[in-house]
C-alpha positions in Angstrom: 80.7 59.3 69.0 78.0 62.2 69.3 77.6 61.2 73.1 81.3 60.9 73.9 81.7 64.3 72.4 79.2 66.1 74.6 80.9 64.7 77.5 84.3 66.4 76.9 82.9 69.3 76.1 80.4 69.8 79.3 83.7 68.6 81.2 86.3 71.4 79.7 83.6 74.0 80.6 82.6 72.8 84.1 83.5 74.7 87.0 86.4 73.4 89.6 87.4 74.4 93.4 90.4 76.0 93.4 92.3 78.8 96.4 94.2 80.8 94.7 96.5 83.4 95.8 96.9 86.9 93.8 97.3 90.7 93.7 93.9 91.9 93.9 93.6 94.6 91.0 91.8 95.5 88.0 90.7 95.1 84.6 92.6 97.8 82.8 95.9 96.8 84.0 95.7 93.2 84.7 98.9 91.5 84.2 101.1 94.4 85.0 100.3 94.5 88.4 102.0 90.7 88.8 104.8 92.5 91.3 102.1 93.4 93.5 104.8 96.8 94.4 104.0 99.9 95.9 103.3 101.4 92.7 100.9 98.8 91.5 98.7 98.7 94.5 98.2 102.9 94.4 97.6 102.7 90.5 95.1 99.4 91.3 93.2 101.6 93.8 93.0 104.6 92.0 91.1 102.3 88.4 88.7 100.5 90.5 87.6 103.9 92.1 86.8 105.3 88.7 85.0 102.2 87.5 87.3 99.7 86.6 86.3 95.9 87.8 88.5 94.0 90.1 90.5 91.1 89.0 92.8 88.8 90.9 96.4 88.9 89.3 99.2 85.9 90.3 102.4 86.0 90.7 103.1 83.8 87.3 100.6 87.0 85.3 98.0 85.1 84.9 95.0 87.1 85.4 90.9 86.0 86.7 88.1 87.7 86.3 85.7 88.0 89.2 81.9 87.4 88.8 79.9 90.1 89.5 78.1 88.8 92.3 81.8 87.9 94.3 83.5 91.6 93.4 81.9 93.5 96.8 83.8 90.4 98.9 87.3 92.1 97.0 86.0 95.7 97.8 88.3 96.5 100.7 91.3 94.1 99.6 92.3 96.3 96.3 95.6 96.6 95.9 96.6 93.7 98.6 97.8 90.3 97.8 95.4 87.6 99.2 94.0 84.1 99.1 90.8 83.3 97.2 89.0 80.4 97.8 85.7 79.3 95.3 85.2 77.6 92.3 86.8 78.4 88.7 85.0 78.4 85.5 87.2 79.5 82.2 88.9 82.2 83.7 86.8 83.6 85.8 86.1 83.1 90.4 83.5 82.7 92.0 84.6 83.8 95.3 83.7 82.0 98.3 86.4 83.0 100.8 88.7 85.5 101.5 92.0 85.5 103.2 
């Protein structure tokens, strides 16, 4: 039982490939940026300039974090909708691609 156990919990934590498409913005925000408008790409541009991280918003709200070490790769795609490809782990990308 112990073994079986430790086997769905190393599988609900594991990483997965995924491409995912999104509004790149940031952490402060998040979900309300889901319209990927006008508006929401200037506000996105102006919190990641004074600190905030990047995250990558869809269109159904639901929001990832990017890993530190992927964030530079979203640098000059703030406030643009793109396709991420890389691997998922909880809610947060590790990027490999950019589209």
């Amino acid at each position: 039982m112990k073994k079986a156990f430790v086997l769905f919990a190393l599988a609900s934590v594991s990483a997965f490939a995924a491409e995912i498409t999104g509004f790149v913005g940031d952490t402060s925000c998040g979900a309300k940026h889901a319209d990927a408008s006008a508006a929401s790409s200037q506000c996105a541009e102006r919190c990641v300039k004074r600190g905030d991280a990047p995250v990558l918003v869809t269109k159904d709200a639901k929001v990832y974090k990017i890993d530190k070490a992927s964030a530079s790769k979203l640098s000059s795609m703030i406030g643009k909708t793109v396709t991420v490809t890389g691997s998922v782990t909880d809610d947060t990308i590790t990027i490999d691609s950019v589209k």
